[in-house]
C-alpha positions as CSV (number, residue, x, y, z in Angstrom):
1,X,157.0,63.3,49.1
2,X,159.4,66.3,50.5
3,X,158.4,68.7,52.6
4,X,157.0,71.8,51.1
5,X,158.9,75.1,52.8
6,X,160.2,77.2,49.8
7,X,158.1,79.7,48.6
8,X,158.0,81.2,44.6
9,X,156.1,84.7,43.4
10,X,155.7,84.9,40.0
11,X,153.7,87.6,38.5
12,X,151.6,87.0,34.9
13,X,149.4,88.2,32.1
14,X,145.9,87.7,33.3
15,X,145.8,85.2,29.4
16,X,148.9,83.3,30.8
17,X,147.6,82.6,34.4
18,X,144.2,81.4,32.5
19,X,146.6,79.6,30.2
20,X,147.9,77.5,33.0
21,X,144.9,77.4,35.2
22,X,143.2,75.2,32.6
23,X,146.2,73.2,31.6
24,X,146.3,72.5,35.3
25,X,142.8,71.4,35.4
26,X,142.7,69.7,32.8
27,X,145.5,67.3,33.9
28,X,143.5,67.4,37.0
29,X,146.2,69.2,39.0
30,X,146.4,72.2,41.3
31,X,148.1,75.3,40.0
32,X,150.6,74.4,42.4
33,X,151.2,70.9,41.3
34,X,151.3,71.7,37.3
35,X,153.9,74.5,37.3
36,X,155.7,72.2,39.6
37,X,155.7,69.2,37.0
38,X,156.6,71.6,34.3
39,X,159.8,72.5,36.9
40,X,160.5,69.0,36.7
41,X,159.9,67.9,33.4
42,X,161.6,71.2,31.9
43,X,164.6,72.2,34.5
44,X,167.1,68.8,34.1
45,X,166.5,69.6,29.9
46,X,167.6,73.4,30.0
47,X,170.6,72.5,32.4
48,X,172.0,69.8,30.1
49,X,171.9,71.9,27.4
50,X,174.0,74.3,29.2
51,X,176.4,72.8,30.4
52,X,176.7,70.1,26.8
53,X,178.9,72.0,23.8
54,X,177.5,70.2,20.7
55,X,180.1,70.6,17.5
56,X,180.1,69.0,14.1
57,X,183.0,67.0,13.1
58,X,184.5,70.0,11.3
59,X,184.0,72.5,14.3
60,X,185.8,70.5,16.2
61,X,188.9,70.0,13.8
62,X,189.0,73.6,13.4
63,X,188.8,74.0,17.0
64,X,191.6,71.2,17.9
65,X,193.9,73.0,14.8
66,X,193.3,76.5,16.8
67,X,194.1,75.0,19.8
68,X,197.7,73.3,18.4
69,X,198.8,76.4,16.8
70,X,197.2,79.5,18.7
71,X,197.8,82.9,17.3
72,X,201.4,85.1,18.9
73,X,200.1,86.8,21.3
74,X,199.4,90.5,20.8
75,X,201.9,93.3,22.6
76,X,198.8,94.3,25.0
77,X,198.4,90.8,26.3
78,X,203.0,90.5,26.4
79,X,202.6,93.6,28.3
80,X,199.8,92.6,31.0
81,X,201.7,89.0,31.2
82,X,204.7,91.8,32.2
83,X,203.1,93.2,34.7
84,X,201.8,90.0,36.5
85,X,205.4,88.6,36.2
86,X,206.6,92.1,38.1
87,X,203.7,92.3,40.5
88,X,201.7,95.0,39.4
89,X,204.8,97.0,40.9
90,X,203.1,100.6,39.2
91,X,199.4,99.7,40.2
92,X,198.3,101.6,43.6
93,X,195.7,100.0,45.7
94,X,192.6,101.9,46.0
């Protein structure tokens, strides 16, 4: 078991606490120890789905199409690419 040092503050409805008091007694954990499992259980599931795109097959055709034949770029974005070419020559540091 690691070494406990970090602390959390979490503020709740008086019905939520209550909520997870019980839950945590009924599992016959401390407060401590239930909101912890939930950390655990719940925190690797939420990051995955994060960090996964899902597509269907058609998403990703029209995506791949997109990406073989992207639009001309606009004049704004010509211009800016301009500018970066030239140094941002006009553009005064503040």
């Amino acid at each position: 078991m690691s070494l406990k040092t970090e602390r959390v503050e979490a503020r709740f409805s008086p019905e939520i606490k209550r909520l997870a008091e019980r839950a945590a007694t009924a599992s016959g954990l401390s407060l401590t120890e239930y909101l912890t499992s939930l950390v655990i259980e719940y925190a690797p599931k939420t990051l995955q789905q994060h960090k996964t795109i899902s597509l269907t097959n058609q998403q990703f055709d029209d995506f791949i199409a997109y990406c073989d034949k992207p639009p001309k770029p606009s004049e704004r974005l010509q211009l800016a690419a301009k500018r970066l070419e030239e140094g941002f020559g006009n553009v005064v540091a503040r």
